[in-house]
N, C-alpha and C positions, 0 to 999 in steps of 0.2 A: 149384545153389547159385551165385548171385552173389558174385562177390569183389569189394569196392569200388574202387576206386582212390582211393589218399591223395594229394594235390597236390606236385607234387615242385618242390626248389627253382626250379630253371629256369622249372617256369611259375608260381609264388609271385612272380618278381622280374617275370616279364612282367605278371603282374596291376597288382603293385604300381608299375610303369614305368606302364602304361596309365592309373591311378588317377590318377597324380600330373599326368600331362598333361592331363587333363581337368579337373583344379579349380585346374591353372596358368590355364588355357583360360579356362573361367567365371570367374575374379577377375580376369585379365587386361580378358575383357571386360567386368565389373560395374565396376571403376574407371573405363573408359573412357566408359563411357555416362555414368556419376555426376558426372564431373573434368571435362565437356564446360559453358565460357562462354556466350558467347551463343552463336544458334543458327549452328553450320559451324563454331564453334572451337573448340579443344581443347587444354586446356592441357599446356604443354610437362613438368607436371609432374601427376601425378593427386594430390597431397599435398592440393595445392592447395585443392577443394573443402573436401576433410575438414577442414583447417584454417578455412579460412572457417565453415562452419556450426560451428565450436567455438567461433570468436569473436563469432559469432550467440549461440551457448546462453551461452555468459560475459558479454557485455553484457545479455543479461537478468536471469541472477542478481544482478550485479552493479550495479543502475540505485539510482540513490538513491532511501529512500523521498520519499514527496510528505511536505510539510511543512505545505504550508497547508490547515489543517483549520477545521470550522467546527462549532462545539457550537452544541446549543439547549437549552433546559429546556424543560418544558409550562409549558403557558398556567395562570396562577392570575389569579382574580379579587378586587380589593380594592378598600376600600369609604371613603369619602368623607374619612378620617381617618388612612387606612394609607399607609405608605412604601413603595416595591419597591426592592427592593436589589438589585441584580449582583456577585455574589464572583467573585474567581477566584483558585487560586494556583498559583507555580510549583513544583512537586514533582521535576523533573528535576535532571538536572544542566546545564543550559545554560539561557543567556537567550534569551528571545524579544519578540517583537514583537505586540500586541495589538489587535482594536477590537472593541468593543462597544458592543450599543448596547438599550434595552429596545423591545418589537415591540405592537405593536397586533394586534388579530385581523384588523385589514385589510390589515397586512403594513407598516402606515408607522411614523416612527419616534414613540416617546412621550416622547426625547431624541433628541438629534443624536448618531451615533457619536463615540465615545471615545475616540482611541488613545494607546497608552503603549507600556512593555517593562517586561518582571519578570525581576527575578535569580533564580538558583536560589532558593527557599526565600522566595521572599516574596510578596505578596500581594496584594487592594484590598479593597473596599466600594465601589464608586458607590451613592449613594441618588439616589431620582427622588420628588421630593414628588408627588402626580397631583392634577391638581384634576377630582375626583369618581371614581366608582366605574368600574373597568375591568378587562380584563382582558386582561392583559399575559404578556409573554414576554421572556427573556434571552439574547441572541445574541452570542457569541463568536468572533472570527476569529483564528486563534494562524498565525504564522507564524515557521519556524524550528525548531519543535518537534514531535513526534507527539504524538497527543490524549493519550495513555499519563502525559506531565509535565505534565498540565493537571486540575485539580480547579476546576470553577465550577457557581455556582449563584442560585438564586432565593429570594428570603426577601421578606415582607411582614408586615409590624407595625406596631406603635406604637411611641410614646417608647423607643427603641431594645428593642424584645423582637419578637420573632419568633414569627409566629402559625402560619404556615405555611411550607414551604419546598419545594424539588425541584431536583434534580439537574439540570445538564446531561448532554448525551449528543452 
């Protein structure tokens, strides 16, 4: 019959003394390699790094969004009698800054860009008479604003009615 032996204090403390030098040991050296500048130096403080890549991951969180966004509608086509209109409105709380302008399917302009600024909560219409049938697009440049406080769009009729329309995006 084997009798086991229980661990007795004395070598519990030696375990536990050995233990703790060794992951003194390893963090000692994991800071050191981590906290190291360029290469041969090594900063007088290992904080250092860690702090630095915190203000890395903080300037990213922290960056402003982008402002200047750029809606389009689809292309509709109208006919020798119809008007293309350009809507847009501000739905934010903040003013911005505007241009638009209506697009050709060649990419050129079927007006010359527009710009203005809209207050919270208010709005436009540009009309564009066409002489003859095309087919056209509405381009929005908001600046100031996220796309979020911008509703615009595309509308084509007659005598002020609306045959057809589409959203920008």
């Amino acid at each position: 019959m084997k009798i086991r032996e229980t661990v007795t204090g004395k070598r519990f403390k030696a375990a536990l003394a050995g233990a703790t030098i060794a992951v003194f040991l390893g963090v000692t050296g994991l800071v050191t390699v981590y906290a190291q500048g360029a290469p041969g130096q090594i900063s007088p403080n290992p904080l250092d790094a860690i702090l630095a890549k915190l203000d890395q991951v903080l300037a990213t969180l922290n960056a402003a969004p982008a402002t200047d966004v750029v809606l389009t509608t689809p292309i509709l086509r109208n006919s020798d009698a119809d008007e293309v209109r350009c809507a847009m409105a501000n739905v934010g709380s903040t003013a911005f800054t505007y241009v638009y302008r209506a697009v050709t399917l060649g990419g050129g302009n079927a007006i010359m860009p527009v710009s203005g600024s809209l207050n919270p909560g208010s709005g436009f219409v540009g009309g564009i008479d066409t002489a003859g049938p095309n087919a056209l697009r509405c381009e929005f440049r908001i600046t100031g604003a996220p796309a979020s406080s911008v509703r615009a769009n595309i509308g084509i009729g007659q005598n002020a009615s609306t045959s057809a329309s589409a959203d920008a995006r």
